[in-house]
GUPA-616907 format. One record per residue (C-alpha): residue number from 1; residue in three letters; x, y, z. Coordinates in steps of 0.2 Angstrom, whole numbers, plus 5000, padded with zeros to 4 digits. Last residue first. Layout:
! residues N
    i   aa    c1    c2    c3
  NUM  Ala     X     Y     Z
...
***
This chain:
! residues 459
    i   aa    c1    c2    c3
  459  Unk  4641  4745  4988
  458  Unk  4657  4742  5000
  457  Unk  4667  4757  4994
  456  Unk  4684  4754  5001
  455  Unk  4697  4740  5007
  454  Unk  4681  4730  5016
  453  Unk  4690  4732  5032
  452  Unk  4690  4751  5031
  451  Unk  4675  4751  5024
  450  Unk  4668  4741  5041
  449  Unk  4679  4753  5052
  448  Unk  4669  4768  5045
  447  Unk  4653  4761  5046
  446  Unk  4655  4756  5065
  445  Unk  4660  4773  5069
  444  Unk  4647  4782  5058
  443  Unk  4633  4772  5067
  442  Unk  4644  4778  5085
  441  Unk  4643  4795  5080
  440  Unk  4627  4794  5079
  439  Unk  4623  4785  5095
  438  Unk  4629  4801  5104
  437  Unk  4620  4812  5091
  436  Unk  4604  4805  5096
  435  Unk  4605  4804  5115
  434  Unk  4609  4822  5116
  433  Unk  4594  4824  5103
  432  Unk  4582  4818  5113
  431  Unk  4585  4830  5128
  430  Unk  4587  4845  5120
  429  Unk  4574  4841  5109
  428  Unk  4562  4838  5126
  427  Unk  4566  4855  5133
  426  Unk  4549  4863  5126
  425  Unk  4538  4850  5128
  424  Unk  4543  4850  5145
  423  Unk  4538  4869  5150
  422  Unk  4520  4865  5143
  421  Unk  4515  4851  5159
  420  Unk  4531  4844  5168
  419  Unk  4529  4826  5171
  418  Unk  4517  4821  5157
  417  Unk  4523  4834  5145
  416  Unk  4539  4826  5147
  415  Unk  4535  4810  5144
  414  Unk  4523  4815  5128
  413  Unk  4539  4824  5121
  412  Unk  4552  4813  5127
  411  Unk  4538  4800  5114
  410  Unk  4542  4810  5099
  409  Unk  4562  4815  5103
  408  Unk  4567  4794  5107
  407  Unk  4559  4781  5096
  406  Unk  4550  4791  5083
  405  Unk  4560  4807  5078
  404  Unk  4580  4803  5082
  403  Unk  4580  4783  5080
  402  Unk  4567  4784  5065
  401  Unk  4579  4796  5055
  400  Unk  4595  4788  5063
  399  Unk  4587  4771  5056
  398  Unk  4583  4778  5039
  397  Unk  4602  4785  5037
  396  Unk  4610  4771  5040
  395  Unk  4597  4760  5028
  394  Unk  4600  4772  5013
  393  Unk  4617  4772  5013
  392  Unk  4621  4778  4999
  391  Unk  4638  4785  5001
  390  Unk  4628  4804  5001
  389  Unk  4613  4795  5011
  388  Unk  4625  4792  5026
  387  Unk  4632  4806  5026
  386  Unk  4617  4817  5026
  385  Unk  4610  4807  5041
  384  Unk  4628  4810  5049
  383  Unk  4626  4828  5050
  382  Unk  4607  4827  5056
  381  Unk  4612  4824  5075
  380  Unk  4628  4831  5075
  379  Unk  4617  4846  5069
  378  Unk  4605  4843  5083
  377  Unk  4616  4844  5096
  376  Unk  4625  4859  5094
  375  Unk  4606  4868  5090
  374  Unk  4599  4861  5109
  373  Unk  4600  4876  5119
  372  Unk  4589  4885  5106
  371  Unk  4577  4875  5111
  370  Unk  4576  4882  5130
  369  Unk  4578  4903  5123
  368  Unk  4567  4901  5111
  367  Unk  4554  4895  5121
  366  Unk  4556  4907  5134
  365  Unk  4554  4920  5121
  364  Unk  4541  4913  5113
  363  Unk  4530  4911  5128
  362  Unk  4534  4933  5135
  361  Unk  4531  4936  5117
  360  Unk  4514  4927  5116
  359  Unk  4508  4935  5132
  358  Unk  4512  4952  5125
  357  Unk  4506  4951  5109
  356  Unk  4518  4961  5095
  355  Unk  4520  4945  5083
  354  Unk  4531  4942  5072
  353  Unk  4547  4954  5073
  352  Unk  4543  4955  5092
  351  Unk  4547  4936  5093
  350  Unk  4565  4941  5088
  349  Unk  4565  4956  5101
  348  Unk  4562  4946  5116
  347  Unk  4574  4934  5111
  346  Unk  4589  4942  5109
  345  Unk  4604  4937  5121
  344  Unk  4599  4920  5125
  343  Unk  4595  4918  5103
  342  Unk  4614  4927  5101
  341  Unk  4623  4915  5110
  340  Unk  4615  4901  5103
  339  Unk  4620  4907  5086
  338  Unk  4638  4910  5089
  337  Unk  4639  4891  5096
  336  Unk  4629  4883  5081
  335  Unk  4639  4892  5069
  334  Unk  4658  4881  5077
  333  Unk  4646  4868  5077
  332  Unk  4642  4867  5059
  331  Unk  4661  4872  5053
  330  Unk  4669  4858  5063
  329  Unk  4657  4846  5056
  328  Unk  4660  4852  5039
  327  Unk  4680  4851  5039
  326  Unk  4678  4834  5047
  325  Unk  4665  4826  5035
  324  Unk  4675  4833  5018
  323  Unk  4692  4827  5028
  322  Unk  4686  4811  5028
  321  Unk  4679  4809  5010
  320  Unk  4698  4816  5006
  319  Unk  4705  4800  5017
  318  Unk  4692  4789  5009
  317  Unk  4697  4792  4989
  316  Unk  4688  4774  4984
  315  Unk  4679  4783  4967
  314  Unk  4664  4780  4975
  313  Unk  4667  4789  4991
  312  Unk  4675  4802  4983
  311  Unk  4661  4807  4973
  310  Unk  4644  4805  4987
  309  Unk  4659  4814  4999
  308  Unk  4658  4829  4987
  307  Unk  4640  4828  4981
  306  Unk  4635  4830  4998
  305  Unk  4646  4839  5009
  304  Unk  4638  4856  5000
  303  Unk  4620  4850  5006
  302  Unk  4626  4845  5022
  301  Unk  4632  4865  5023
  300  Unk  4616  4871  5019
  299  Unk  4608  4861  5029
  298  Unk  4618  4868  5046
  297  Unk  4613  4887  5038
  296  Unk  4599  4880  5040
  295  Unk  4597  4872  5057
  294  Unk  4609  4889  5062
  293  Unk  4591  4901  5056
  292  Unk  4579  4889  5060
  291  Unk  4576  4893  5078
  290  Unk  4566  4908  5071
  289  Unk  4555  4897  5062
  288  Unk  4548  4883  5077
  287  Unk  4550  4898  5089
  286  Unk  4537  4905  5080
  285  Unk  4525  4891  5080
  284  Unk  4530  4889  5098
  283  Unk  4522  4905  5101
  282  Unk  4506  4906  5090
  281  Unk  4501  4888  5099
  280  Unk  4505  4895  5113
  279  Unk  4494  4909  5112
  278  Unk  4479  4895  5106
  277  Unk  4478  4889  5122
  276  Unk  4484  4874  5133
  275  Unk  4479  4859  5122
  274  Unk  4486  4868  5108
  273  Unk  4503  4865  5115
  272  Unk  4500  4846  5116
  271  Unk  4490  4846  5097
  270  Unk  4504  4859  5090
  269  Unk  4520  4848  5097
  268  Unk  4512  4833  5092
  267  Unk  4509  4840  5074
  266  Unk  4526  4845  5074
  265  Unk  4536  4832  5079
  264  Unk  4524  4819  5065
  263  Unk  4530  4832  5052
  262  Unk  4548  4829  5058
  261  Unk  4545  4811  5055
  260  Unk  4539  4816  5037
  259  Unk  4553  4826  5034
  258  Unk  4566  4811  5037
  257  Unk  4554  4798  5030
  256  Unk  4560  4807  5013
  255  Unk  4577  4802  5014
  254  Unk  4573  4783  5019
  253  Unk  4564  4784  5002
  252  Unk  4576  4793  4992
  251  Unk  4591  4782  4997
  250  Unk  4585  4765  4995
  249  Unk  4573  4772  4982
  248  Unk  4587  4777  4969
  247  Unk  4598  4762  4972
  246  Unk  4584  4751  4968
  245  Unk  4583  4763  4953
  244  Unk  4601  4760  4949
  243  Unk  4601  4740  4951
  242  Unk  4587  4741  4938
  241  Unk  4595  4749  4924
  240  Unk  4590  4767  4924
  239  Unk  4574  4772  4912
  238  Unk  4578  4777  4893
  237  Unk  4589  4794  4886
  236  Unk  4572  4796  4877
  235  Unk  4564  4804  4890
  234  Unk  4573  4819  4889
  233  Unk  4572  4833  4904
  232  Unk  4592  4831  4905
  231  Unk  4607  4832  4917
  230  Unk  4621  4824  4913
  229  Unk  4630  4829  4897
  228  Unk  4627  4846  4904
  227  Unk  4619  4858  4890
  226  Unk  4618  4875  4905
  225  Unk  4606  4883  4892
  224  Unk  4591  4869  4899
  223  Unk  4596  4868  4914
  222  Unk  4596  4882  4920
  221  Unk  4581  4887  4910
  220  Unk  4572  4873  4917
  219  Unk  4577  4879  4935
  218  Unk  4571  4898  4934
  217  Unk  4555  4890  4930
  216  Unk  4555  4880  4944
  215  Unk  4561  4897  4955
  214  Unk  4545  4909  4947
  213  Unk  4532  4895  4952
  212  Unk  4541  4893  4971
  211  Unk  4537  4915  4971
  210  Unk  4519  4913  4963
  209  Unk  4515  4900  4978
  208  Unk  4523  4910  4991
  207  Unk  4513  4925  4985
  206  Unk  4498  4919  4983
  205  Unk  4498  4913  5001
  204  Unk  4503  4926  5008
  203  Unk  4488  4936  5000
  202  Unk  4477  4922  5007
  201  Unk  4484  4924  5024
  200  Unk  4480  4945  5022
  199  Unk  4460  4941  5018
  198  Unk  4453  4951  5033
  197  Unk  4457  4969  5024
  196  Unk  4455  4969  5003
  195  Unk  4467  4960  4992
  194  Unk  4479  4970  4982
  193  Unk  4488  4982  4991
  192  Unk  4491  4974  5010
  191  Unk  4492  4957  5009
  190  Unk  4493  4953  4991
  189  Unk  4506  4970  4989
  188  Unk  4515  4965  5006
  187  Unk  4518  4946  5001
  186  Unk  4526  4951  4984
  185  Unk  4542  4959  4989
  184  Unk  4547  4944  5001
  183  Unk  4542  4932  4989
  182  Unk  4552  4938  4976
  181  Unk  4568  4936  4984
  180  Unk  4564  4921  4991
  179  Unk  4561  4914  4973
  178  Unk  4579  4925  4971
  177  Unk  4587  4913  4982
  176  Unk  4582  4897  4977
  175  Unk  4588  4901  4959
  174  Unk  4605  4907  4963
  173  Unk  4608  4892  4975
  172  Unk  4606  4881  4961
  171  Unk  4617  4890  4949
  170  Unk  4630  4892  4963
  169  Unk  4630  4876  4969
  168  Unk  4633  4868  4950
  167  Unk  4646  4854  4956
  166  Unk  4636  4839  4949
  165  Unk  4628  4836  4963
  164  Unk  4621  4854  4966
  163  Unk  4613  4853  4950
  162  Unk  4603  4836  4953
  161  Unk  4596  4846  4973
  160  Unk  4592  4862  4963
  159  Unk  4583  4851  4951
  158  Unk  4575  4840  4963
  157  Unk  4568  4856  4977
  156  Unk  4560  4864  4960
  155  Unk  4551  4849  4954
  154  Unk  4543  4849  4973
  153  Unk  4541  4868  4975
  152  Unk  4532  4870  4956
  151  Unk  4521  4855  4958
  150  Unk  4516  4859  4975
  149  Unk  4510  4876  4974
  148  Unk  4493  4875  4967
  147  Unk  4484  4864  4980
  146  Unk  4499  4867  4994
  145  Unk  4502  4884  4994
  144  Unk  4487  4893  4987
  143  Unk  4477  4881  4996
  142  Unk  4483  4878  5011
  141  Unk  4483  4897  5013
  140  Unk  4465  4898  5013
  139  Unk  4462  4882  5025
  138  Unk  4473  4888  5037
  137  Unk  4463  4905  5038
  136  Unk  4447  4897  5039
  135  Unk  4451  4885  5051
  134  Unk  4459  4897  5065
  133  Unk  4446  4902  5074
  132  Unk  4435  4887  5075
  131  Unk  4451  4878  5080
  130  Unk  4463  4868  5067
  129  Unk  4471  4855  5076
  128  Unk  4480  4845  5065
  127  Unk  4469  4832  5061
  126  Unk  4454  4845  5058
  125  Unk  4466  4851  5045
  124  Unk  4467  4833  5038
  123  Unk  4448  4832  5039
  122  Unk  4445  4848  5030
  121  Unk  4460  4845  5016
  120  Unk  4455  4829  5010
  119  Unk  4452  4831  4992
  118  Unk  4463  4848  4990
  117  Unk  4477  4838  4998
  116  Unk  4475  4823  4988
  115  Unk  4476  4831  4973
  114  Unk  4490  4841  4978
  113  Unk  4501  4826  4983
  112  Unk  4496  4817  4965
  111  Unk  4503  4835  4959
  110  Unk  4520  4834  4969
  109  Unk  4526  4815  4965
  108  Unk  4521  4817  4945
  107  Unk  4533  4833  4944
  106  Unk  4546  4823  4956
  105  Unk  4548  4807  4948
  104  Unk  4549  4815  4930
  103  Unk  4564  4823  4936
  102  Unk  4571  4810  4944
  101  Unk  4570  4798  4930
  100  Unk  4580  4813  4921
   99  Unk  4593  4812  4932
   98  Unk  4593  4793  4932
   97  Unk  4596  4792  4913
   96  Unk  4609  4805  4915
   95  Unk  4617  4796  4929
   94  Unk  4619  4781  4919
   93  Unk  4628  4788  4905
   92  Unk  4641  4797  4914
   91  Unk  4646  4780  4923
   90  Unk  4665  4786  4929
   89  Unk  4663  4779  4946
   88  Unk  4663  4794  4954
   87  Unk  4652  4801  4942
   86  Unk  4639  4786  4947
   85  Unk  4640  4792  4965
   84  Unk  4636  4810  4959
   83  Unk  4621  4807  4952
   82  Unk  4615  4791  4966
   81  Unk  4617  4808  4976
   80  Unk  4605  4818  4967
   79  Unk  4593  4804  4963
   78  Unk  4589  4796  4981
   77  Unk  4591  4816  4988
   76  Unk  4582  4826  4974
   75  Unk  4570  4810  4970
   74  Unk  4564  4805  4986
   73  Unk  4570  4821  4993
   72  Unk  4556  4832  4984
   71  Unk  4543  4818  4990
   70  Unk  4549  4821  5008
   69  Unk  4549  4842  5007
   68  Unk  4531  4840  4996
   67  Unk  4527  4833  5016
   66  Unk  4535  4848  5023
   65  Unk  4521  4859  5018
   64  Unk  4509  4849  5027
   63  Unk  4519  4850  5041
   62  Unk  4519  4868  5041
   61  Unk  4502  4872  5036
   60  Unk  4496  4872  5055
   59  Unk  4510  4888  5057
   58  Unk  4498  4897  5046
   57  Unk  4483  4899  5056
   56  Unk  4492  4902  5071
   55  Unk  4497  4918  5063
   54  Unk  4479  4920  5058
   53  Unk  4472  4916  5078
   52  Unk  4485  4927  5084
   51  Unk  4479  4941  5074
   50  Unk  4491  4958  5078
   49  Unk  4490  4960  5059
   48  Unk  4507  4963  5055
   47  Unk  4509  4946  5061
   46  Unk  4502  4939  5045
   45  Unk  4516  4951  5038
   44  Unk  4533  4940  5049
   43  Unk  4522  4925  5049
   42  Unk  4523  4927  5030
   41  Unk  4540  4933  5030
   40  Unk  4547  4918  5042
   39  Unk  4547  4906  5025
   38  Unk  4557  4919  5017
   37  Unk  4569  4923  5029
   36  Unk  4572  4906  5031
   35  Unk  4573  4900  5011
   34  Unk  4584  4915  5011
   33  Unk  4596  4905  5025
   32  Unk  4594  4890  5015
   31  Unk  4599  4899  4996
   30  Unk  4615  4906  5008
   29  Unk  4619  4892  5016
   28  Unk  4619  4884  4996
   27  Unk  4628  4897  4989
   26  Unk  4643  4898  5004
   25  Unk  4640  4876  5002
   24  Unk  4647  4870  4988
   23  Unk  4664  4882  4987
   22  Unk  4665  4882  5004
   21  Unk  4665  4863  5004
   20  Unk  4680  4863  4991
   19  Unk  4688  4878  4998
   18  Unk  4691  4868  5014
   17  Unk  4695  4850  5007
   16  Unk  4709  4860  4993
   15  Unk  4704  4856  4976
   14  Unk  4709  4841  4966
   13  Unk  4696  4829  4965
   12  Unk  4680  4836  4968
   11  Unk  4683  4855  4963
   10  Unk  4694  4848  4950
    9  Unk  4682  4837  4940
    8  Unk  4668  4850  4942
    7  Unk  4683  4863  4933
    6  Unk  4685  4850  4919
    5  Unk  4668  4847  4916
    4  Unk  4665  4867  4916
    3  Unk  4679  4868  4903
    2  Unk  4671  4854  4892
    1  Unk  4678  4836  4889
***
C-alpha cells in the first residue's frame, strides 16, 4: 500500500471529524467560491459596458449552462460517490472500473449536449425570453460557452468530483481554482484589448470557454502523474458489473435532475420578471450570482461531506458518518448567518460592482436584500440532498430535489407573483424552502432510525 493510500485511509478512518471535513472542504470552498468570482467576472466586465440589454444577455445562458452541471453529476455525483462507497467496502477493483466508466460517460454526455445546443439554439433562446435586444448578445456567448465549452466543463466537473472521493481535495480544488484564475485575467483582454467595441459578451465568452479548456487539461495530468490504483482513463479495465452501474444512475441521475429543476426556477423567474421590463431582468440576474457567495461556500462544504460519509457509511462506522453530518451542518449555518448580515448591510454597493444603472441598482438591492433572508434555509435544504446521494440514496435525494424545485418553490413563485405582482417572486424561496428543510429533516430522520434497525448499511 502507497504512502498516499495510507494517508486517504487515515483521513477517512482515523482522523479527527473536524479536521477530516476541513481537510476536504477548505480546498473545495475555496475552488467553489473562485468558481463564484469567476462566473460573476463576466457580468462584472459585461457590466463595464453600462449595457443592461448585454448583461441581461448573459444571465439567459445561466440555465443553459447549468444543464452540462446535470450531465456532469450523472457521472461525477452517481460515479464519485458509488467511488468511495466501493472503498468503503474494500472493492478497489470495482471502483476503478466505474471510474473510468464515468469518465467516458462525461466526455460523450457534454459533446451530444453541445450538438444539440448549436442545432437548436434560436428556439431554445426564444424559450427563455431572449428580446430583440438581447438575442444577439445571448446567442454569441452561447456559443463560445456552450457549443465549444461543454466537453471541457463537463469532463472537468467528473474528474474533480472522482478525485475528491478518493481524498484528493486539494488536487481537485487546485485545478478549479486556477481555470478561475485564468478567466479572470483573460475576460478584460477579449473584452477590452482584443476584440473590437460592441462585441464585449463574445470576448467573455472566449474566455470562459478557453479557461474550463485550460482546467480539463489540468485534470488529465492530474491524474495521469497522480498513478492511483483507482482512477483510470483505460478502457480495458472493463465496464462495472451490473449492480454497480444500476447503482451508478440511481444516484447520478436523481443528482442531475437537481440542476435541471434549478434551471426550470430560473427560466420562470426570468420569463415572470421579464414580463415587467428588461431592468429587472438585469437585476434579479444579478442577485441570482451575488447571492451565491454562502450557497457556495455551502457546496463546497457537501462536497467535502461527501466522500467521507459515502466511506463510513459503507464500511458500517455510523457514529463517525454522524459526526461527518453534524460537524458540516453546524459549519454551513454558522456561514449562512455571517453572510446575511453582510448582504443587509451591503447591497447597494454589490449590485454597483455589475452594473452602475440607477433603477437596476435600486431592484437589485432590494432583491438582494429579501433572498438573502432565505440562505439558512436553503443549506438545510440542499445538505441533506448531498447526504443522501453520498449513502446512495438516489431516491431520497430525487424526491427532496422534486419536493424543493417542482412541488413547492416553482409553483410559490406563480402564487406569489399572482397575489403580490414582482416583489413576490422575490420572497417565494424564503417561503418554499422553509417548508423544504422542515420536511428534510424529517426524510433524514426516518432514514436514520430505518439504518439503525437494519444494523447498518441497508444497500
Amino acid at each position: 500500500m502507497g504512502r498516499e493510500e495510507n494517508e486517504n485511509r487515515h483521513l477517512f478512518e482515523e482522523m479527527p471529524v473536524p479536521k477530516a471535513v476541513m481537510t476536504m472542504a477548505v480546498p473545495t470552498i475555496v475552488a467553489q467560491l473562485i468558481i463564484l468570482v469567476y462566473n460573476m467576472a463576466d457580468t462584472f466586465f459585461i457590466g463595464r459596458t453600462d449595457n443592461p440589454f448585454m448583461v441581461a444577455g448573459a444571465s439567459l445562458i445561466l440555465p443553459i449552462f447549468n444543464v452540462t452541471i446535470a450531465v456532469a453529476n450523472i457521472a461525477g455525483v452517481g460515479g464519485g460517490t458509488l467511488v468511495a462507497r466501493l472503498l468503503g467496502r474494500g472493492e478497489p477493483e470495482e471502483a476503478k472500473k466505474v471510474a473510468s466508466f464515468s469518465m467516458r460517460f462525461s466526455a460523450l454526455g457534454g459533446l451530444s449536449f453541445s450538438l444539440l445546443t448549436a442545432i437548436f439554439m434560436t428556439p431554445l433562446l426564444k424559450m427563455l425570453g431572449a428580446s430583440e435586444e438581447t438575442f444577439s448578445f445571448a446567442r454569441q456567448y452561447c456559443s463560445c460557452v456552450i457549443c465549444f465549452g461543454a466537453v471541457p466543463t463537463v469532463l472537468s466537473m467528473t474528474m474533480g468530483n472522482l478525485l475528491r472521493n478518493v481524498g484528493c481535495a486539494k488536487q481537485a480544488g487546485l485545478g478549479v481554482s486556477l481555470g478561475g484564475i485564468v478567466n479572470i485575467l483573460l475576460d478584460p483582454l477579449f473584452m477590452f484589448v482584443l476584440l473590437p467595441r460592441g462585441h464585449e459578451i463574445l470576448g467573455a465568452g472566449i474566455a470562459t470557454a478557453l479557461s474550463n479548456f485550460l482546467v480539463c487539461c489540468y485534470m488529465l495530468v492530474v491524474i495521469l502523474r497522480l498513478k492511483s490504483p483507482v482512477l483510470t482513463l483505460s478502457q480495458r479495465v472493463g465496464l462495472p458489473r451490473r449492480a454497480q452501474l444500476a447503482s451508478f444512475f440511481a444516484v447520478g441521475l436523481p443528482a442531475a435532475a437537481g440542476p435541471f429543476l434549478f434551471d426550470l426556477d430560473y427560466i420562470v423567474i426570468d420569463r415572470l420578471m421579464a414580463s415587467y421590463s428588461d431592468r429587472a431582468l438585469a437585476a434579479v440576474g444579478i442577485v441570482l450570482k451575488a447571492e451565491r457567495l454562502p450557497l457556495n461556500a455551502g457546496v463546497g462544504l457537501c462536497l467535502g461531506m461527501t466522500p467521507l460519509a459515502a466511506y463510513n457509511y459503507s464500511a458500517g462506522n455510523l457514529q463517525r458518518m454522524d459526526g461527518v453530518l453534524r460537524f458540516t451542518r453546524r459549519t454551513g449555518v454558522g456561514i449562512a448567518l455571517v453572510s446575511i448580515a453582510l448582504y443587509e448591510l451591503f447591497a447597494p454597493g454589490l449590485i454597483r460592482l455589475f452594473l452602475n444603472d440607477a433603477v437596476t441598482v435600486a431592484y437589485g438591492s432590494q432583491f438582494l436584500r429579501i433572498r438573502a433572508l432565505a440562505t439558512i434555509v436553503m443549506f438545510l435544504s440542499f445538505i441533506y440532498v448531498h447526504f443522501f446521494q453520498a449513502v446512495g440514496r438516489g431516491g431520497c435525494a430525487l424526491g427532496l430535489v422534486v419536493l424543493r424545485w417542482a412541488v413547492v418553490n416553482i409553483p410559490m413563485l406563480f402564487l406569489l407573483n399572482a397575489i403580490f405582482g414582482m416583489i413576490g417572486i422575490v420572497w417565494a424561496q424564503l417561503v418554499s424552502d422553509c417548508l423544504v428543510a422542515l420536511f428534510s429533516a424529517l426524510f433524514y430522520r426516518r432514514f436514520r432510525r430505518r439504518t439503525v434497525l437494519a444494523g447498518g448499511e441497508t444497500e
